[in-house]
Every structure is written in C-alpha cells, then in structure tokens.
C-alpha positions as CSV (number, residue, x, y, z in Angstrom):
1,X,-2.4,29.4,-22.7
2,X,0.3,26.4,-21.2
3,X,1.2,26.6,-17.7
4,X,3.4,24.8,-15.9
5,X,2.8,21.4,-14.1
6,X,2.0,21.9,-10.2
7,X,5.4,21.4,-8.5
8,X,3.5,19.9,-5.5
9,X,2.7,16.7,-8.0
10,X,5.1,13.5,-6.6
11,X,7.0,16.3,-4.6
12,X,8.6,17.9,-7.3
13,X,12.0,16.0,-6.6
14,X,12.0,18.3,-3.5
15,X,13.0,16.6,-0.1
16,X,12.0,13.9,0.9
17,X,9.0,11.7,0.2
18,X,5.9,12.4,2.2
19,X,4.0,9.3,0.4
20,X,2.4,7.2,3.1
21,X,0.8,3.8,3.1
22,X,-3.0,3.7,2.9
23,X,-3.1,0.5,5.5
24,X,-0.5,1.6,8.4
25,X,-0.7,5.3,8.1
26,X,3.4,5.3,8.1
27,X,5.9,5.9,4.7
28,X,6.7,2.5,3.2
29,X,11.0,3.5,4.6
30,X,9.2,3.8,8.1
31,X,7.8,0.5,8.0
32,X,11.0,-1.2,6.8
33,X,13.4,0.2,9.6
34,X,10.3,-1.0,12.0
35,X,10.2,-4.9,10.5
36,X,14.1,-4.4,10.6
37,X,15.7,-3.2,13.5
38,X,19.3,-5.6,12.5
39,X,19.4,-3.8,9.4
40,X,19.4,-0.4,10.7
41,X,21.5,-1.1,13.0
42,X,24.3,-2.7,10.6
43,X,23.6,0.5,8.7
44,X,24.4,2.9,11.5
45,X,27.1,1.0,12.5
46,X,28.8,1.2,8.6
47,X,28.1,4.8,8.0
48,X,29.9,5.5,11.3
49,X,33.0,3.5,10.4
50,X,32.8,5.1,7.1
51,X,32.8,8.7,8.8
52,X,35.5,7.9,11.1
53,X,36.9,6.3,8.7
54,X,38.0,3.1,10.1
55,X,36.4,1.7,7.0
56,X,37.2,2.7,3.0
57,X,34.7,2.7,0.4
58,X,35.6,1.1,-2.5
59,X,34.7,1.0,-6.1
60,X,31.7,-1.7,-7.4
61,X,33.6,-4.8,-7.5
62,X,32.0,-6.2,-10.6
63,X,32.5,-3.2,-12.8
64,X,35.0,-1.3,-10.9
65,X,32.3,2.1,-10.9
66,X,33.5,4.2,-7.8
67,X,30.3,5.7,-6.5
68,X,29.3,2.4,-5.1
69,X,26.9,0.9,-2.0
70,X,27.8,-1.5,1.0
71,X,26.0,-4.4,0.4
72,X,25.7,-6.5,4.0
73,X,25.3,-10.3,3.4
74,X,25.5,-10.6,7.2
75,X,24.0,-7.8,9.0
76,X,25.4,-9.5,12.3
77,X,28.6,-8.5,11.1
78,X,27.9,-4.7,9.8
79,X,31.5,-3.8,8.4
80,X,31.9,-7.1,6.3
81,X,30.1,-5.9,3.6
82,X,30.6,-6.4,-0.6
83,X,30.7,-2.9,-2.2
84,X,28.2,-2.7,-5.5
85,X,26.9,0.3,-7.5
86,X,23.5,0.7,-8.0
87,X,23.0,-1.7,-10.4
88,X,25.2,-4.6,-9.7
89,X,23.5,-3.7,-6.4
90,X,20.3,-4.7,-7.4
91,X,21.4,-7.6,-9.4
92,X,22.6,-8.7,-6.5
93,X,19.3,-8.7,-4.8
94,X,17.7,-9.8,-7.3
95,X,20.2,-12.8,-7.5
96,X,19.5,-13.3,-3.8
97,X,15.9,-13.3,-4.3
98,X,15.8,-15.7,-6.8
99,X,18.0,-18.3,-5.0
100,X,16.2,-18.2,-1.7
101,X,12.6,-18.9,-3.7
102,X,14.4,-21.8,-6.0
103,X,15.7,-23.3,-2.7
C-alpha cells in the first residue's frame, strides 16, 4: 500500500522556514538582517512608503512584468531604488556580483 509523503518534510510549503544553521544556531534570514542592519533598514523604510503610498511600484523595467521587486543600489538612500522582477532581479545581482570580483 502507497501513502502519502510526511507533510512535515521541508515544511510542506507551510509557513515559514524553521531551517536553522548548524554553526550559529539562528535561520540563515536571521543572520543576514544581523550582518545587515542598512539593509533592513532601507527595507522598512520602502515598504512604509509603499504602504503610505508616497512611493508607486512599478513594472520590471527590463521586461515591463508588473509583479516586480525594489532593487536598492544605495541602501543610504532607501526610496531610490530600480524596480526588477524576480529574474531580472537576480540578473541583476548576479551582474553586480560579477563586476565587484572582476574589479
């Protein structure tokens, strides 16, 4: 007889993740907002002004998709951001990446 896969297994898509690091004890997102306070702060800051709406999301501005992400190039300056979608977003990074370790 088949049964079903445990729905425990990876969390079963259900909330959110409860994986932690082996070396610090903390979830890998923990650690990030710790090594970057700037960041979460230009993040706060943006989904404020986006909820107030003093700011306007727009569409990915390389392929014109409309669910899109700020990107911060600056995050001294949290609402002058480049709007990507996921993709492009990560292209972006990538980009980013790539440029900082080829000098």
């Amino acid at each position: 007889m088949e049964t079903a896969a445990p729905t425990d297994i990876g969390n079963g898509g259900k909330g959110k993740s409860t994986r932690q690091s082996n070396l610090s004890g903390i979830t890998p997102q923990a650690r990030w907002k710790e090594a970057n306070p700037q960041a979460v702060w230009a993040h706060q800051a943006l989904r404020s002004a986006l909820n107030r709406g003093l700011v306007i999301q727009e569409p990915c501005e390389v392929c014109g998709a409309l669910v899109a992400e700020a990107h911060h190039p600056d995050y001294d300056r949290p609402m002058d951001v480049r709007w990507f979608c996921r993709r492009h977003h990560k292209q972006e990074h990538r980009r980013l990446k790539c440029e900082a370790i080829n000098g």
